[in-house]
C-alpha positions as a Markdown table, in Angstrom:
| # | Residue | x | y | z |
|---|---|---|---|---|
| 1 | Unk | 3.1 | -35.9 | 42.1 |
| 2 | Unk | 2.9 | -32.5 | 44.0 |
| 3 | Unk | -0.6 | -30.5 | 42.7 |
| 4 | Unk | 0.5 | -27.2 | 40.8 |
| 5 | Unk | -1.8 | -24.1 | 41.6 |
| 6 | Unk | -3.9 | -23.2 | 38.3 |
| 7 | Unk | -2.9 | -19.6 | 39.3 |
| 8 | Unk | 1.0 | -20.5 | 39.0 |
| 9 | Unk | 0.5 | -21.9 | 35.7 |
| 10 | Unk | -1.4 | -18.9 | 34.5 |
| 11 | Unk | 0.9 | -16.4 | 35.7 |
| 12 | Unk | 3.8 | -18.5 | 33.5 |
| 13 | Unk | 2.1 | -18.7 | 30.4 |
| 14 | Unk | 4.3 | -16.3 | 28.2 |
| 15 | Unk | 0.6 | -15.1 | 26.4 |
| 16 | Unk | -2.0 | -12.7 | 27.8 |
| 17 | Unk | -4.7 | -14.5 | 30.1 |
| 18 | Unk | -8.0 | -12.6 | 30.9 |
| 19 | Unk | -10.5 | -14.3 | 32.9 |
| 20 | Unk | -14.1 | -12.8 | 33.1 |
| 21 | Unk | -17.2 | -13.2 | 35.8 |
| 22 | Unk | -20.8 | -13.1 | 33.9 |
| 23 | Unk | -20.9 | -9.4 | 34.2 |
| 24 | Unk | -18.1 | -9.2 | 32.5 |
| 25 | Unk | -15.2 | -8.0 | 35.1 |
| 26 | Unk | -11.8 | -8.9 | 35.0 |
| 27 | Unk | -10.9 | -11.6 | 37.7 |
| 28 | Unk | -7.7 | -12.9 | 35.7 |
| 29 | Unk | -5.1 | -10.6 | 34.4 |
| 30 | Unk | -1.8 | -12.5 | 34.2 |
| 31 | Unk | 1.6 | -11.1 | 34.0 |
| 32 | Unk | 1.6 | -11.2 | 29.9 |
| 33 | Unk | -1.6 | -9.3 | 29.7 |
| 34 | Unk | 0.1 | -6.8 | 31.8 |
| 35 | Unk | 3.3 | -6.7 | 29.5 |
| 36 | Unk | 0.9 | -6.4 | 26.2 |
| 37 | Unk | -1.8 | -3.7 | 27.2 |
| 38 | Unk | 0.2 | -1.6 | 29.8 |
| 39 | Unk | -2.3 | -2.3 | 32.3 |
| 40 | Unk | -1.3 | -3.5 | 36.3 |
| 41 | Unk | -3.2 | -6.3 | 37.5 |
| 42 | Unk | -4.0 | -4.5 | 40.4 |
| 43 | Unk | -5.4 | -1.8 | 38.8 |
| 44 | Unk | -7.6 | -4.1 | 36.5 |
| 45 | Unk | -8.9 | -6.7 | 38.6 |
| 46 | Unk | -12.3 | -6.7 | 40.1 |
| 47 | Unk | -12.6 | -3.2 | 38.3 |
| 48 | Unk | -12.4 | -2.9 | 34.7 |
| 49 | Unk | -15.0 | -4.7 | 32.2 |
| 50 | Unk | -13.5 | -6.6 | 29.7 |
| 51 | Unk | -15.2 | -4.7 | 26.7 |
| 52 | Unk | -12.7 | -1.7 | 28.0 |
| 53 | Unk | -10.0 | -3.2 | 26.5 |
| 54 | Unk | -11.9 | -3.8 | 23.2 |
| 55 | Unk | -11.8 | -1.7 | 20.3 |
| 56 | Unk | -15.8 | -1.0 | 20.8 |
| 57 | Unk | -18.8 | -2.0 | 22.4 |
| 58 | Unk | -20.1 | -4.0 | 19.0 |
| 59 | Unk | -16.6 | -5.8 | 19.1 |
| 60 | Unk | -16.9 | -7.0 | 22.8 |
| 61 | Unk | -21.2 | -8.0 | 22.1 |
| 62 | Unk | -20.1 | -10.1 | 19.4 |
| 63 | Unk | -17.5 | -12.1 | 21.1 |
| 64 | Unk | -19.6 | -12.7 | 23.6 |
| 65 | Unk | -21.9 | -14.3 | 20.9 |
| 66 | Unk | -19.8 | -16.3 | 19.0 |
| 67 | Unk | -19.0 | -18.1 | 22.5 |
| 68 | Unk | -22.2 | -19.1 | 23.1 |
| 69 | Unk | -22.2 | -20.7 | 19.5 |
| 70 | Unk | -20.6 | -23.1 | 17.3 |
| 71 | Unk | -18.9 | -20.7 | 14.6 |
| 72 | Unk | -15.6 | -20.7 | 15.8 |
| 73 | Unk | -15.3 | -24.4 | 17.6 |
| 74 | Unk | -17.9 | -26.3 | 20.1 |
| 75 | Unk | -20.7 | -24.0 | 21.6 |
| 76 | Unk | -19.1 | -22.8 | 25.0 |
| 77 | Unk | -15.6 | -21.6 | 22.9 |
| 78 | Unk | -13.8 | -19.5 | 20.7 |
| 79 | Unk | -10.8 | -21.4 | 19.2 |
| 80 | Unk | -8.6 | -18.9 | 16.9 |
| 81 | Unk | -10.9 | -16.2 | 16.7 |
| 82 | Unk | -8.9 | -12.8 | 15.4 |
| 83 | Unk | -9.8 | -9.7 | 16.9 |
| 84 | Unk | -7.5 | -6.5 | 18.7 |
| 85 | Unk | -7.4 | -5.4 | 22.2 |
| 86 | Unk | -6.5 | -1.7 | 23.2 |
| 87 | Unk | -3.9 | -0.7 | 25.3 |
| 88 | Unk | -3.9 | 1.3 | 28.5 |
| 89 | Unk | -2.4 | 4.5 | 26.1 |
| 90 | Unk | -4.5 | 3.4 | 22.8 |
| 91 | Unk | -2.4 | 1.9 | 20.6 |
| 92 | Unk | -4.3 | -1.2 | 19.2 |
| 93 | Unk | -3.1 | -4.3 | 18.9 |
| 94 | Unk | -4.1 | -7.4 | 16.5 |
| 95 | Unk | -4.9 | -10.2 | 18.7 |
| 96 | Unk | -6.3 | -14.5 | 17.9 |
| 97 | Unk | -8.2 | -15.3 | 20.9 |
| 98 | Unk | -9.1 | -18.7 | 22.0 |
| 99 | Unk | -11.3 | -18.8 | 25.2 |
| 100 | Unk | -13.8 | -21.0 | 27.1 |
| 101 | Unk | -17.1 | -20.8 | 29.1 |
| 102 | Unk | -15.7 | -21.9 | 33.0 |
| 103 | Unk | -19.0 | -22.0 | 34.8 |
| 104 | Unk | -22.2 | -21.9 | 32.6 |
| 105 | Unk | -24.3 | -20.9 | 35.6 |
| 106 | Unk | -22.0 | -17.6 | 36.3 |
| 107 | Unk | -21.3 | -17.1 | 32.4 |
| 108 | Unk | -17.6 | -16.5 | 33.5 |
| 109 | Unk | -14.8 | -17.0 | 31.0 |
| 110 | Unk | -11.1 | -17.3 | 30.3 |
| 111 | Unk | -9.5 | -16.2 | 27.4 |
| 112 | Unk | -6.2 | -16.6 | 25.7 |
| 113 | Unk | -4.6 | -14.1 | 24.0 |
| 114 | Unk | -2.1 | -13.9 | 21.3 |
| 115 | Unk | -0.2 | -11.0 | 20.2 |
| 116 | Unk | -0.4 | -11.0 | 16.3 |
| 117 | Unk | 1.6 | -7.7 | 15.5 |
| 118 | Unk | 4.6 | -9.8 | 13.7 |
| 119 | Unk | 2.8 | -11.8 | 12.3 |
| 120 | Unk | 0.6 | -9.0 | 10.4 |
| 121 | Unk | 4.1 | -6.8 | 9.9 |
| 122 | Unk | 5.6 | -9.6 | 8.0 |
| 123 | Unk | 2.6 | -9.9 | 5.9 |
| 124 | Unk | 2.3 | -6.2 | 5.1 |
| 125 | Unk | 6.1 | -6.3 | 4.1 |
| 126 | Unk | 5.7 | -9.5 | 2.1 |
| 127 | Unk | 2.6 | -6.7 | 0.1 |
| 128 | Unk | 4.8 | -4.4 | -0.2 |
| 129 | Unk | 7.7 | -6.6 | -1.6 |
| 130 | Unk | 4.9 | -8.2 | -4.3 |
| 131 | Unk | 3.8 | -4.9 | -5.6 |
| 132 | Unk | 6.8 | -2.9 | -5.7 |
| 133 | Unk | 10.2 | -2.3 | -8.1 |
| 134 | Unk | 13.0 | -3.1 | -5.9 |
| 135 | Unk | 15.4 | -0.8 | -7.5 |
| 136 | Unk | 13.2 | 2.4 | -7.7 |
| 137 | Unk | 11.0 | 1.9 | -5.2 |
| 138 | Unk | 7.9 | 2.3 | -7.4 |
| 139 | Unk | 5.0 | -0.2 | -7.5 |
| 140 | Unk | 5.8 | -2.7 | -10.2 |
| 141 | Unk | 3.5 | -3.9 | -13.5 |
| 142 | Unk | 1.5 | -6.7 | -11.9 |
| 143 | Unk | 0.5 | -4.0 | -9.0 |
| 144 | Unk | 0.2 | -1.8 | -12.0 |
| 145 | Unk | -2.9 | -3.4 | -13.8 |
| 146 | Unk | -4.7 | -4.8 | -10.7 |
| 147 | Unk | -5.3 | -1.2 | -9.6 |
| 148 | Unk | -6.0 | 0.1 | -13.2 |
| 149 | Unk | -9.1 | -2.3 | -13.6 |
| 150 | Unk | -10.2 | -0.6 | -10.0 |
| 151 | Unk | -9.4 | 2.7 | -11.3 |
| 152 | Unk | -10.7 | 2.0 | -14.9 |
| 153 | Unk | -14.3 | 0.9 | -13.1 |
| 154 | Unk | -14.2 | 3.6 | -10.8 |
| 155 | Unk | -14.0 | 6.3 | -13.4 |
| 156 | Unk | -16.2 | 4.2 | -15.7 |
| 157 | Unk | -18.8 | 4.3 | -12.6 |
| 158 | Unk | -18.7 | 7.8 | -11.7 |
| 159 | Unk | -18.1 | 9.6 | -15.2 |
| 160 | Unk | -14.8 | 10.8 | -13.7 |
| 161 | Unk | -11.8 | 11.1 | -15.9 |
| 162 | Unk | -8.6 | 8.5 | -16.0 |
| 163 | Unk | -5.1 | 9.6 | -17.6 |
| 164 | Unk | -2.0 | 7.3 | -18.2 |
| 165 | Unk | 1.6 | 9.1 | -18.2 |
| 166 | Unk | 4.0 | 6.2 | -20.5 |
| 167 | Unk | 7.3 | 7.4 | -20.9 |
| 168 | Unk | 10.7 | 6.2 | -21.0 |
| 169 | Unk | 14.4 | 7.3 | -21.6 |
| 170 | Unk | 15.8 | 8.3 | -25.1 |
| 171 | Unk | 20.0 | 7.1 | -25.8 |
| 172 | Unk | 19.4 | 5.4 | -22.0 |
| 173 | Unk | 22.0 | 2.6 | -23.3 |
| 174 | Unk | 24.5 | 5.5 | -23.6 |
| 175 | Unk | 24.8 | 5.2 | -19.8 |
| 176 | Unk | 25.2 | 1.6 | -19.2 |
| 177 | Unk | 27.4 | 1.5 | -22.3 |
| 178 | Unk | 29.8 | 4.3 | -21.5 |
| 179 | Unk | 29.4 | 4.1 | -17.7 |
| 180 | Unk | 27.9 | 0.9 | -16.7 |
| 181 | Unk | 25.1 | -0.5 | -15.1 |
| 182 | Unk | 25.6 | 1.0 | -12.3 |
| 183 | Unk | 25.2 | 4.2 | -13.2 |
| 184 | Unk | 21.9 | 3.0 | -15.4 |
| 185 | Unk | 21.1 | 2.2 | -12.3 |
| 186 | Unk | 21.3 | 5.2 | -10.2 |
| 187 | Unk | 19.2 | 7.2 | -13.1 |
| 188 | Unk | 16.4 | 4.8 | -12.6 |
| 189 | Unk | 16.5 | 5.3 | -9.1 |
| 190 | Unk | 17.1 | 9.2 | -9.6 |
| 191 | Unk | 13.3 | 9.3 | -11.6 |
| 192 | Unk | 11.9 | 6.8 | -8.9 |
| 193 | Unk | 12.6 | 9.4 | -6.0 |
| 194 | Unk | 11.9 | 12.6 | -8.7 |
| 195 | Unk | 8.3 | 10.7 | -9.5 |
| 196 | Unk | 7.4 | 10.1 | -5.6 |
| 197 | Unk | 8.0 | 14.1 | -5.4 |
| 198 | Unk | 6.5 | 15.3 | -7.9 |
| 199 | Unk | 3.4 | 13.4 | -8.0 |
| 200 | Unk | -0.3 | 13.4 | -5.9 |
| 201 | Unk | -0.5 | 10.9 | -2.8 |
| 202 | Unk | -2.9 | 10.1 | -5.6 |
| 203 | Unk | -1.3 | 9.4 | -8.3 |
| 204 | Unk | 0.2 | 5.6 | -8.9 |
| 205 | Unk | 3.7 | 5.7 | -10.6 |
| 206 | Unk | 4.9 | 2.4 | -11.8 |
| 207 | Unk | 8.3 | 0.8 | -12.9 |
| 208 | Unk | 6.7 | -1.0 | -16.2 |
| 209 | Unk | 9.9 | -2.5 | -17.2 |
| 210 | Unk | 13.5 | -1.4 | -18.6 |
| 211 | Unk | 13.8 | 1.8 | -18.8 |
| 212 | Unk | 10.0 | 2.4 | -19.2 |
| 213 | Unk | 7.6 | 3.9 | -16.5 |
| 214 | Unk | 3.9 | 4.6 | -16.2 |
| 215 | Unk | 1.8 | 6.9 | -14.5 |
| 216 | Unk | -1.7 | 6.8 | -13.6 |
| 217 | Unk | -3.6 | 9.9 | -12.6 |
| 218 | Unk | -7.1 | 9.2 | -11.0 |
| 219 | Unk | -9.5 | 12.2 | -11.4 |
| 220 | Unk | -7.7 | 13.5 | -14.4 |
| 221 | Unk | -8.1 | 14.9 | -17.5 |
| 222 | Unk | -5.9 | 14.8 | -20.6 |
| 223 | Unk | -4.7 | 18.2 | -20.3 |
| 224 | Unk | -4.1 | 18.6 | -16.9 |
| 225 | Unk | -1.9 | 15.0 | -17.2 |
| 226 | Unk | -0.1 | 16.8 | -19.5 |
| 227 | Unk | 1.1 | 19.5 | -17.3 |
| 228 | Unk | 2.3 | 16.3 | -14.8 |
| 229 | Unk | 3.7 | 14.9 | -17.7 |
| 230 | Unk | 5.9 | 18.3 | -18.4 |
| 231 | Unk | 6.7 | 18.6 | -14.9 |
| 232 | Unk | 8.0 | 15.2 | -14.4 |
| 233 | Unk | 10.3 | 16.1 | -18.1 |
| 234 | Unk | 12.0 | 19.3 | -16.3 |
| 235 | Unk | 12.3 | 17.6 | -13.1 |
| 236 | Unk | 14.0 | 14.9 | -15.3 |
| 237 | Unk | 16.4 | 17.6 | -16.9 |
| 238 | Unk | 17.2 | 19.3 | -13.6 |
| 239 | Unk | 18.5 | 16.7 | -11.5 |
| 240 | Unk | 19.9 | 13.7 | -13.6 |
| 241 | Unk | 23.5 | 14.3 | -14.2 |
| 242 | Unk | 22.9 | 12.7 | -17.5 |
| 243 | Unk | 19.9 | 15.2 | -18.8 |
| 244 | Unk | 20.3 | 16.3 | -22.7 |
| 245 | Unk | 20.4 | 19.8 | -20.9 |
| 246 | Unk | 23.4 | 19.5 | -19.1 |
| 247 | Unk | 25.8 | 20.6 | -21.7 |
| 248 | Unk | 29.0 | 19.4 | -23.9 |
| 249 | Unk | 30.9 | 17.9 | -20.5 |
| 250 | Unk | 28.3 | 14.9 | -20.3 |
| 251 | Unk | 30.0 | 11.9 | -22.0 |
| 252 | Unk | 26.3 | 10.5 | -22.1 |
| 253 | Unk | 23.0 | 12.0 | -22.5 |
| 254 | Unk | 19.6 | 11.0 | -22.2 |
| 255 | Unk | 16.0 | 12.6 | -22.3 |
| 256 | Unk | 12.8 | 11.3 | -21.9 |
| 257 | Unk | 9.9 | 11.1 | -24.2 |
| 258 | Unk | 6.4 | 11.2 | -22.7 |
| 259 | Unk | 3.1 | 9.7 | -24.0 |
| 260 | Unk | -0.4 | 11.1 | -22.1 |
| 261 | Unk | -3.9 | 9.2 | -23.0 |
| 262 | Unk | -7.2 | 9.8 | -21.0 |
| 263 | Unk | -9.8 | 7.3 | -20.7 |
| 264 | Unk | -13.7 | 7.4 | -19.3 |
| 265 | Unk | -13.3 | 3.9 | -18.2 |
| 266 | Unk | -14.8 | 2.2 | -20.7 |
| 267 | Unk | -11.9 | 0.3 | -22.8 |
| 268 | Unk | -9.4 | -2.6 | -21.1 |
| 269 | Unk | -6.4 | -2.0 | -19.7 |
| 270 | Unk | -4.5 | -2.7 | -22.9 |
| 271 | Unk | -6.2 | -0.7 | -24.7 |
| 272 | Unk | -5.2 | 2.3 | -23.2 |
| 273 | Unk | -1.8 | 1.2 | -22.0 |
| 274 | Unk | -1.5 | 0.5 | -25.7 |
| 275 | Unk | -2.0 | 3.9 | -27.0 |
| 276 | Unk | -0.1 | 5.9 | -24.2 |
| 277 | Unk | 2.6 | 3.6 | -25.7 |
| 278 | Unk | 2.0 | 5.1 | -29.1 |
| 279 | Unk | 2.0 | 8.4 | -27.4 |
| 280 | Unk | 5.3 | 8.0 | -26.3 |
| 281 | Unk | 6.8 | 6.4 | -29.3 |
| 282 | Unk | 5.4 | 9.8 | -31.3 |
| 283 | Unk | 7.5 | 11.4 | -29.1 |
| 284 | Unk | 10.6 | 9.6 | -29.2 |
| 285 | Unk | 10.5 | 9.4 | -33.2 |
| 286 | Unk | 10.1 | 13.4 | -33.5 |
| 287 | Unk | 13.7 | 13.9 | -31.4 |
| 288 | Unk | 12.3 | 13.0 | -27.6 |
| 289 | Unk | 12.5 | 15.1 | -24.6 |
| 290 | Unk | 8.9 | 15.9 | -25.6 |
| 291 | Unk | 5.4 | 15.1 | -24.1 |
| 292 | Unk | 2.7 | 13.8 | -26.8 |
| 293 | Unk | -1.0 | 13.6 | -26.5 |
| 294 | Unk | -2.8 | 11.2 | -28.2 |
| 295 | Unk | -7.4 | 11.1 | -26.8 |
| 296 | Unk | -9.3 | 8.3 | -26.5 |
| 297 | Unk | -10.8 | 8.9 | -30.0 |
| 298 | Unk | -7.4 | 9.0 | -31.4 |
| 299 | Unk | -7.2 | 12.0 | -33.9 |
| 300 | Unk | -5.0 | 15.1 | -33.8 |
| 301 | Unk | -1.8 | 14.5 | -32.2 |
| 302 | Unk | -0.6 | 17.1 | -29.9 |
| 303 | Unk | 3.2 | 17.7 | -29.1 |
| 304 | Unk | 4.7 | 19.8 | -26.3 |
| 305 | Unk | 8.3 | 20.3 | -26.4 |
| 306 | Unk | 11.0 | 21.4 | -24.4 |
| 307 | Unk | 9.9 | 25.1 | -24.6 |
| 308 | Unk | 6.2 | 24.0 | -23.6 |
| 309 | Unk | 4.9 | 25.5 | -26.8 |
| 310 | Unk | 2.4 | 23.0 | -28.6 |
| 311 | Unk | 1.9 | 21.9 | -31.9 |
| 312 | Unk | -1.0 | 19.4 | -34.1 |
């Protein structure tokens, strides 16, 4: 059988290959590695120390380490160890490295390199599809309460305040009655791009279910959710087609009604989803298209209506 030249098969292998001396040097630098980090071999070999190409200094020390242990496969290798390596213009890219000690008395290695970045983009869209409303676009209930026990700790932790937005639409079956689900449709969609505008980078706004949305407002007090609360009602009433504002020609009509709670972080999740509910539903039994606070030590009920006047 004719003998293949190690450097042949190297420069064929359709992942990265970097080969090291003890100091640490780049001897190997196949064609792959080129392609991935924008570097030329020629430019690279004999010159440029491998922990260049590493995100930092710390990174490259403790690869270095884990080779000459057993953590991630027999002392001597590194068998699916994930790391990133930086490209010749900075970009950084997520990398699982196997690699191998070739001559113990010259501490030289060779390592394998493969490009993870599909890999982690699939994940990250899988995350995104888990947590978020695929009609509106918003982050959906389960997301909802995962970051609401994060968010009811925080505030709990730091004596900050916590608000909860619930709202939802009033006569919404008008729509998908008189004009179908279709149209339903594009109203929920209308208050899912209406809510990314009008809200904080912040702010968390949530598809709970139906026709019925939450908000929740980190750092925030009762009051000033309240002034969210009425912004997100006009915006409502300016740009759906459907708005109880729009006049006589609308064959259907819809408004919201708008409940506003604030917690310190003390209660569960239910709790005060539970009385932002009743919020809202004080609101939709006095006529809707109203925003109703109701504070953690539930008492006076306040009501601000469409002219932004308030009553107890």
């Amino acid at each position: 059988m004719k003998h293949v030249d190690e450097s042949v098969i190297v420069s064929l292998c359709p992942d990265p290959i970097i080969g090291v001396d003890g100091a640490g040097i780049v001897r190997i630098f196949n064609a792959a590695a080129e392609k991935l980090l924008g570097y030329a071999a020629a430019d690279v070999i004999g010159v440029l120390s491998i922990a260049r190409i590493y995100p930092s200094l710390d990174d490259a020390r403790k690869i270095k380490k884990l080779i000459y242990s057993d953590d991630y496969g027999a002392r001597g290798l590194i068998e699916g160890y994930e790391s990133a390596l930086v490209c010749s213009d900075g970009a950084v890219v997520p990398i699982r490295l196997s690699a191998v000690i070739m001559d113990e008395d010259d501490g030289g290695s060779i390592g394998f390199f493969h490009d993870l970045t599909e890999r982690y983009d699939l994940e990250r869209q899988l995350h995104i599809l888990s947590v978020t409303d695929e009609l509106t676009g918003l982050f959906n209930q389960r997301h909802f309460y995962k970051v609401m026990a994060k968010e009811l700790d925080r505030a709990k932790r730091y004596h900050h305040p916590l608000s909860i937005i619930c709202f939802d639409l009033d006569d919404f079956k008008q729509v998908n009655d008189s004009l179908g689900h279709l149209e339903g449709d594009r109203v929920l969609r209308t208050i899912g791009e209406l809510l990314k505008d009008t809200l904080r980078q912040i702010d968390i706004p949530v598809r709970y279910g139906g026709d019925e949305f939450m908000v929740l407002l980190p750092e925030t007090d009762i009051q000033a959710a309240a002034k969210t609360a009425e912004r997100i009602r006009k915006a409502f009433n300016t740009k759906c087609a459907y708005s109880i504002d729009k006049g006589a020609g609308v064959i259907a009509k819809v408004s919201m009604s708008l409940g506003v709670t604030e917690t310190n972080g003390t209660e569960k999740p239910d709790q005060v989803v539970q009385r932002a509910d009743l919020a809202m539903y004080e609101s939709k039994s006095s006529g809707g298209n109203s925003t109703v606070l109701i504070k953690q030590h539930i008492g006076d009920v306040v009501q601000v209506g469409p002219s932004g006047g308030e009553r107890i």
